[in-house]
C-alpha positions, 0 to 999 in steps of 0.5 A, a space after each residue: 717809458 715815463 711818457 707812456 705812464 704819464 699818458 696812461 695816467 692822464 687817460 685814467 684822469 679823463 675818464 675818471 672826471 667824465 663817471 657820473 656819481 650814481 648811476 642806476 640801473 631797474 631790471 623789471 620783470 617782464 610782466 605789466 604791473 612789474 614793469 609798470 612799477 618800476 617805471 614809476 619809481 624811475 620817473 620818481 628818481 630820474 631828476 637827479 640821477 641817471 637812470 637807465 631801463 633794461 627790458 625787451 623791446 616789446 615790454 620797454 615799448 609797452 611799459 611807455 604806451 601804457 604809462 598813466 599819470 607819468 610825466 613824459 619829460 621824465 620818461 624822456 630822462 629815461 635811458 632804454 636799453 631794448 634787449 632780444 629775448 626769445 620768442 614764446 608760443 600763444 597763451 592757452 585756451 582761456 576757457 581752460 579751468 585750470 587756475 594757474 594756467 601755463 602762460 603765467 609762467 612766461 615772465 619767469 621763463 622770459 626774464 632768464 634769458 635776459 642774463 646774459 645781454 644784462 651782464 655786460 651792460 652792468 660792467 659797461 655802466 659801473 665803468 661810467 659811475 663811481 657807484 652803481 645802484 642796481 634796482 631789480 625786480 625781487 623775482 629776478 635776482 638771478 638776471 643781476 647776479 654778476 653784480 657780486 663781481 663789480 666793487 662798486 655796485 650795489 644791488 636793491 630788491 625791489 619788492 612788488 608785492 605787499 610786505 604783508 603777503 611778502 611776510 607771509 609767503 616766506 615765512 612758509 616757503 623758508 619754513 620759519 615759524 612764527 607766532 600769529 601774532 595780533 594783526 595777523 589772522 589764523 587762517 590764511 591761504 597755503 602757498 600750494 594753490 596760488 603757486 605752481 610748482 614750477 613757479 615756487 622752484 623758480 621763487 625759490 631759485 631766485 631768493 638764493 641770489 639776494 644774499 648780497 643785496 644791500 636793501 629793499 624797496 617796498 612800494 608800500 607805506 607805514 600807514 598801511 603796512 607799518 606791522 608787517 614791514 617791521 615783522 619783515 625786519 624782525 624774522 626775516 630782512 635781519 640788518 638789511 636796509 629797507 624802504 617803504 616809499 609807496 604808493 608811486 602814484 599819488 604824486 600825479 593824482 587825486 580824486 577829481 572829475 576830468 573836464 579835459 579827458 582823452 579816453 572815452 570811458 572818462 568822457 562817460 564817467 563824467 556823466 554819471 553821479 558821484 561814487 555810482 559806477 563799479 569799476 570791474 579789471 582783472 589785471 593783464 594775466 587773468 583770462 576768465 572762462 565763457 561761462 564765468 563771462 556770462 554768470 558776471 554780466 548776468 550778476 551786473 544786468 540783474 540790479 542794473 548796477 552802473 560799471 565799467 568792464 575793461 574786457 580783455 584777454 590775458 597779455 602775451 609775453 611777447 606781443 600784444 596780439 589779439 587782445 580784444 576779449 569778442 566771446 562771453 557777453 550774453 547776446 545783446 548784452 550791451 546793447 540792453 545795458 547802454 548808457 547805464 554800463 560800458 565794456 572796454 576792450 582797449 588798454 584802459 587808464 586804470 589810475 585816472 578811473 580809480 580817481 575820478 569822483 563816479 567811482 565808487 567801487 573796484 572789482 579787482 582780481 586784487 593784484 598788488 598793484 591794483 590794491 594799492 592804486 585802489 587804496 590809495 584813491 580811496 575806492 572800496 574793493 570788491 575782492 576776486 583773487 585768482 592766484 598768485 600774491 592775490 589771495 593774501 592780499 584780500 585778506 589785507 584789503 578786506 580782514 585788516 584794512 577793511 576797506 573791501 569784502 571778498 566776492 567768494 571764499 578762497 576754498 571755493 576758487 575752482 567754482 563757478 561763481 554764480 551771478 546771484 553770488 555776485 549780484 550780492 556782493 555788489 549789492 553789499 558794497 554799492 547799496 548797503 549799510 555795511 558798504 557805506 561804512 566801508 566806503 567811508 573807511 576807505 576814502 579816509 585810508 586813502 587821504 592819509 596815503 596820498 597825505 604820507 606821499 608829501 612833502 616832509 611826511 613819511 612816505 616821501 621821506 623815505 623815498 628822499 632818504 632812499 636817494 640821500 643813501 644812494 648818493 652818499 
């Protein structure tokens, strides 16, 4: 009996000197920018601690083709896990008028089916750690959800919105009122209109899930957002731990010219003058009508502005499929525009054109992602929100930092907007007064940002006090 304990005591020594001190875990949601965010914060951890990458096999295979500005021996630390989720049908008709059209609920519906494969991989990895960090997409709470049964796992919201829209909406979905304190505007838009119900049931079910997490992690900074991650610790986050560790990207690039460019865009972005070329992305789940199509081409031919047009269709959920956007475009419109613009229809390089010295404006559908990225290389945005988180980001971009002007007011969302109406808009940013004074902000705001994300300044502070605590 004694040689079986000693042999039970000696097998629990072994597998106690193999557990690695930390290990960490990123659950995205299986959405573009979601996925793309987290795998930028792995790259920025993964020297020093094991991590490992939960996704389908599809979104892990997308996440790593798209990468941009990421280092592949980092990628390559990365531990990926390829798990099955179902499969779903096609996205509807873009010319459907609909602004919340139903595959925008497909990441949702997705990341609940991951449950029940993830489950028994954080049991498996809390084995192999002293401690388990647990790092999840914050509208994904409920697919970690057994890590409140696991003694040495800790769970981390990861937010992928601004703090200042974050705030905002659960401030109202909460229904905690607050006073419009200065920095905030009175007017801001109403959860119902940029959220479909489902997709507020879905929030709301999640949130019910982060009662236990022991942090959030902002992809943010103080510079930009320092107000209202304070109001956030103030009204809403209580004792909770919290980092602003943003912008990701600002540790791989800066404003520059790409002598040795791979995409053929960058190659033509060399030939063209310096802050000349509007940039012009809707983001990976926003398809624009026919018509729409037209009246923006017929805004941009008008003044034959220079731009770069990524045209694309809206991701599927679970594949990449027919992406190419072949409908829309006058005819001969590109033909009667060559040379002075370019439409693409591939998965474009959207960092390394926000930082190259032709850009001189951003037409953004403004989802978080694109906000900070746009910000953080100094390029003025040209505000288009749809729904979602867009709308309030706009204000953020344009009310508060001002480094951008809205295309249309929000209460005109269902309208078409009209190429007169766009021609002025890009007019304002790219050949006025008013634009130069907001270019002008925008280049400085974007200088201290990418200051903040080195050595000994805040935002790589932060990040470095995030991995001390994790590590303790």
């Amino acid at each position: 009996m004694a040689n079986c304990h000693k042999h039970h005591h000696e097998n629990y020594d072994h597998n106690h000197q193999k557990q690695a001190p930390v290990i960490v875990i990123m659950v995205p949601l299986p959405a573009q920018s979601h996925l793309n965010q987290l795998l930028q914060f792995s790259c920025l951890i993964c020297s020093n601690i094991p991590v490992h990458y939960v996704g389908s096999t599809f979104h892990n295979y997308q996440v790593k083709h798209r990468a941009q500005c990421l280092n592949p021996h980092d990628i390559a630390k990365i531990q990926f896990h390829d798990l099955a989720i179902p499969t779903f049908p096609s996205p509807e008709n873009p010319d459907d008028t609909i602004k919340l059209p139903a595959y925008i609920q497909q990441p949702f519906e997705a990341a609940l089916h991951l449950k029940k494969t993830v489950a028994p991989l954080l049991l498996r990895l809390s084995s192999e750690a002293k401690r388990l960090i647990i790092i999840h997409d914050s509208l994904v709470a409920s697919v970690v959800q057994d890590a409140a049964s696991i003694p040495n796992a800790e769970t981390y919201a990861f937010q992928t919105m601004s703090t200042f829209t974050l705030f905002i909406t659960l401030c109202e979905s909460l229904g905690k009122p607050f006073q419009i304190e200065s920095g905030i505007p009175s007017k801001l838009p109403s959860l119902v209109g940029c959220f479909s119900f489902e997709i507020m049931n879905f929030m709301a079910y999640q949130y019910e899930f982060t009662k236990n997490k022991s942090g959030n992690i902002y992809n943010t900074c103080r510079l930009i957002e320092g107000t209202y991650i304070d109001l956030l610790t103030e009204h809403v986050n209580g004792d909770k731990k919290q980092w602003a560790i943003g912008p990701l990207n600002t540790m791989t690039i800066s404003k520059a010219i790409y002598p040795n460019s791979q995409h053929k865009c960058l190659e033509w972005l060399n030939k063209q003058p310096p802050n000349s070329v509007l940039y012009i992305s809707f983001g990976t789940l926003t398809s624009m009508s026919d018509q729409q199509i037209k009246e923006l081409a017929i805004g941009l031919e008008h003044r034959k502005l220079r731009f770069l047009w990524v045209l694309r269709e809206a991701d599927k959920v679970d594949g990449f499929g027919e992406e190419h956007r072949t409908t829309g475009l006058p005819e001969g419109f590109e033909e009667r525009m060559k040379g002075i613009g370019m439409v693409l229809r591939d998965w474009a390089p959207q960092l390394e054109i926000l930082g190259h010295s032709s850009t001189g404006g951003f037409m953004s559908h403004c989802g978080w992602s694109s906000c900070i990225e746009s910000i953080s290389m100094g390029v003025p945005l040209v505000a288009w929100p749809m729904h979602w988180d867009q709308p309030w980001n706009a204000v953020l971009v344009t009310e508060l930092l001002h480094v951008g002007l809205v295309i249309n007011e929000w209460t005109s969302r269902e309208k078409l907007v009209t190429s007169p109406i766009i021609t002025n808009a890009v007019m304002r940013l790219m050949a006025s007064t008013e634009g130069a004074k907001i270019r002008k902000r925008a280049e400085e705001l974007g200088h201290a940002v990418r200051q903040s994300a080195t050595d000994g300044v805040t935002s790589h502070m932060e990040l470095e006090a995030f991995i001390a605590y994790i590590s303790r």
